[in-house]
N, C-alpha and C positions, 0 to 999 in steps of 0.2 A: 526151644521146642516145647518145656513145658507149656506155652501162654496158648500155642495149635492149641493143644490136648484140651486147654480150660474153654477156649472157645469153644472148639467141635460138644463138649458137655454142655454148654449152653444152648448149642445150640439143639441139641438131640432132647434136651430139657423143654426148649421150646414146642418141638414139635409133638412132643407125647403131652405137652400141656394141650394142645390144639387140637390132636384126635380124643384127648378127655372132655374137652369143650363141647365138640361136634355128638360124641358121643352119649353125652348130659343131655343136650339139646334134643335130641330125638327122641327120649324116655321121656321128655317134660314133656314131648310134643304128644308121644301118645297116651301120656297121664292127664294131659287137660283137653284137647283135642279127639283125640280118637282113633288117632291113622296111623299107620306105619310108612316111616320115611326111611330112608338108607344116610347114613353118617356122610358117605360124599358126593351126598347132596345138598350137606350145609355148608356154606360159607361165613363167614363173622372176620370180619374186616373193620378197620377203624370205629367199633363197638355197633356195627350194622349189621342184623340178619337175614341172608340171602340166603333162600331156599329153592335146589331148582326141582320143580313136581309138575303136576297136574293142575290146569287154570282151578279147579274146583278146590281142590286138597287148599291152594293159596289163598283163596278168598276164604278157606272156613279158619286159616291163619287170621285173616287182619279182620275178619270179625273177634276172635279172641286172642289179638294180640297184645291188650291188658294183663290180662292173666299170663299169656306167656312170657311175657315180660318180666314181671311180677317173678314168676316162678325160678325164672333161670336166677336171677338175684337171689331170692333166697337158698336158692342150691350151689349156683356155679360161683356168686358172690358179687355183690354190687358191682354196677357198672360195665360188667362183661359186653352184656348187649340192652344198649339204650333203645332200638330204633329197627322193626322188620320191615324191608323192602317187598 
C-alpha cells in the first residue's frame, strides 16, 4: 500500500508543478508583453507553448516570443519551454 501512497505524491507533486509552470507563464507574459491571460489558458506540452486567446493577443505573442522564451528559462528554468505554437 505504501508504494499507492508514493505514487499518488508524485503525482500531486506533478500537478502543482504544472499549475506553478502555467502560473509563471502568465506573469512573464504580462511582464514582457503586456496582456493579461488566465493560467487555463496555457498549455506546455512536450516543452511547447500553447496558448488559447485572442488571434491578436497571439500574434503579439510570436512577435515576442524570443523574449518570452528567454524569460521563462531564466525564471521557470532551462528547457521548460523551447518552442510557442
Amino acid at each position: 500500500m505504501n508504494h499507492l501512497s508514493d505514487y499518488l505524491l508524485k503525482f500531486k507533486k506533478t500537478l502543482f508543478r504544472g499549475q506553478e509552470i502555467r502560473e509563471g507563464i502568465v506573469v512573464i507574459i504580462k511582464e514582457v508583453v503586456g496582456v493579461e491571460i488566465s493560467p487555463k489558458d496555457v498549455e506546455v506540452r512536450n516543452q511547447k507553448l500553447k496558448i488559447s486567446t485572442h488571434s491578436v493577443i497571439k500574434s503579439e505573442l510570436k512577435l515576442k516570443k524570443g523574449k518570452i522564451i528567454l524569460r521563462i528559462s531564466e525564471v521557470l528554468g532551462k528547457g521548460v519551454v523551447e518552442e510557442i505554437l
